[in-house]
N, C-alpha and C positions, 0 to 999 in steps of 0.2 A: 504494500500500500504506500503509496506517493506520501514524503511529509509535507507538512503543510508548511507554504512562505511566508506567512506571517506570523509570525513570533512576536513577544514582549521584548525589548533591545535593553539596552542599558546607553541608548544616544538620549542625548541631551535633548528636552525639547524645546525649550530655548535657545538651545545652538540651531536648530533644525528650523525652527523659525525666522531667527535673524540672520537664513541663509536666502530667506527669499523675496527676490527682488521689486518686488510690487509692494509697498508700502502698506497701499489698502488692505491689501491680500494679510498681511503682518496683524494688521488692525483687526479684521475680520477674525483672523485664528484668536488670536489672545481674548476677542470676544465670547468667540467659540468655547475656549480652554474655560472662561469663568462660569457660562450655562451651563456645560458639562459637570462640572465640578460640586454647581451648585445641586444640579440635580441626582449626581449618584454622589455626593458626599468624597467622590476619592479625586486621588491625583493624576494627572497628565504621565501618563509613558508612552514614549514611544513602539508601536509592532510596526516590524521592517522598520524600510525607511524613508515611511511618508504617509503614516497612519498615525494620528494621536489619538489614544485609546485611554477608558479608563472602568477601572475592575476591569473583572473576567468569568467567564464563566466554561463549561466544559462540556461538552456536544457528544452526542455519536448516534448518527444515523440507523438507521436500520440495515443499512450496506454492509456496515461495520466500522464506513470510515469514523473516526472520531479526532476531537483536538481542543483548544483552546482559542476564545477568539475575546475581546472588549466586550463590556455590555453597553459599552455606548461608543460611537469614533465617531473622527471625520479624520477628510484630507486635503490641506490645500493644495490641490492641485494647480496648474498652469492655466486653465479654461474656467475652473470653475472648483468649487470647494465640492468635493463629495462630502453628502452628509451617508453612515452607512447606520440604516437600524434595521429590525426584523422584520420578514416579510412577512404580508396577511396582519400583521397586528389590527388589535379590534380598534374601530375607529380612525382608521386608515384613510376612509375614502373624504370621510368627514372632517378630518384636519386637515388633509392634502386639498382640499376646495377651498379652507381659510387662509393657508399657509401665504400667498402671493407667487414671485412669479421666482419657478423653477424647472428642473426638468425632471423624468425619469425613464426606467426602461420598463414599460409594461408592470408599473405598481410594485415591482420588487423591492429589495431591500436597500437600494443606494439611489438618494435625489444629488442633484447636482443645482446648485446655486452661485451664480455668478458672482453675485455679493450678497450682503449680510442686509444693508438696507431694502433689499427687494422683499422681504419677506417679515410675517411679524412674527418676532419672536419668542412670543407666551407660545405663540401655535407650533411652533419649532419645541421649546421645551415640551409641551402635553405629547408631544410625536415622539419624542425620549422616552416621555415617565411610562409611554401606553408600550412603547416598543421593548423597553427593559419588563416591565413586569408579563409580557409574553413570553420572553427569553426566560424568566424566572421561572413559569408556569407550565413551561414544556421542556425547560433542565432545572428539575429543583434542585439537584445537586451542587 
C-alpha cells in the first residue's frame, strides 16, 4: 500500500509563510492560521510542504488504506488558497450558498478562494466546526 504524502513536518510555519510572495496572500494565511486556531483550539503545523494543518485525526477506509491527515487545513496556494474540509458534511450545500465567491470540484472536500475578502467569514468558520465534527463522527478514534 502506497504511503501517504502528507505528513505533519517539523517546517516552520512562519518560515513557510514569509516565503510567499504576495503580501495579500501572507495577510490572508495569518488570517487563516487565527480562525483555524480559534476554532479547533490547536496550533498551526505544517503537513508536507504547503498544507497548514491543525490537530489530526486517523482514517482507514474500508480498502484498508489508512493514515493521518489535519482536522482542519488550508493552503496558500499561487491561484488561490485551498480551503481542505470533509466531504458530504451536513450543511454543506447550505453554507456553501452563504459563503461568497469561491470555487470547487463537484462539492468535495477542497474550495479554493482567491482571497479572504471574497467570502464571509462566520460562514467559513461554521464550514470548519460542521466539517470537523463529521471527521469526528465517522473517526471517533
Amino acid at each position: 500500500m502506497a504511503k501517504n504524502k502528507t505528513t505533519e513536518t517539523e517546517i516552520s510555519v512562519d518560515d513557510f509563510i514569509n516565503e510567499i510572495p504576495d503580501e495579500k496572500k501572507r495577510a490572508d494565511s495569518y488570517r487563516m492560521i487565527a480562525m483555524c486556531k480559534d476554532v479547533t483550539g490547536l496550533e498551526a503545523k505544517m503537513w508536507g510542504p504547503s498544507i497548514i494543518g491543525f490537530g489530526t485525526y486517523h482514517y482507514k477506509y474500508d480498502s484498508g488504506h489508512e493514515g493521518d491527515m489535519p482536522l482542519a487545513a488550508f493552503s496558500p496556494r499561487k491561484d488561490a488558497i485551498s480551503i481542505y474540509l470533509c466531504s458530504g458534511f451536513k450543511r454543506r450545500a447550505e453554507l456553501s450558498a452563504k459563503l461568497g465567491k469561491y470555487k470547487d470540484k463537484d462539492g468535495r472536500g477542497c474550495m479554493y478562494i482567491k482571497k479572504l475578502d471574497d467570502v464571509d467569514m462566520e460562514v467559513l468558520k461554521e464550514m470548519y466546526v460542521a466539517s470537523m465534527e463529521q471527521v469526528k463522527t465517522e473517526y471517533p478514534d
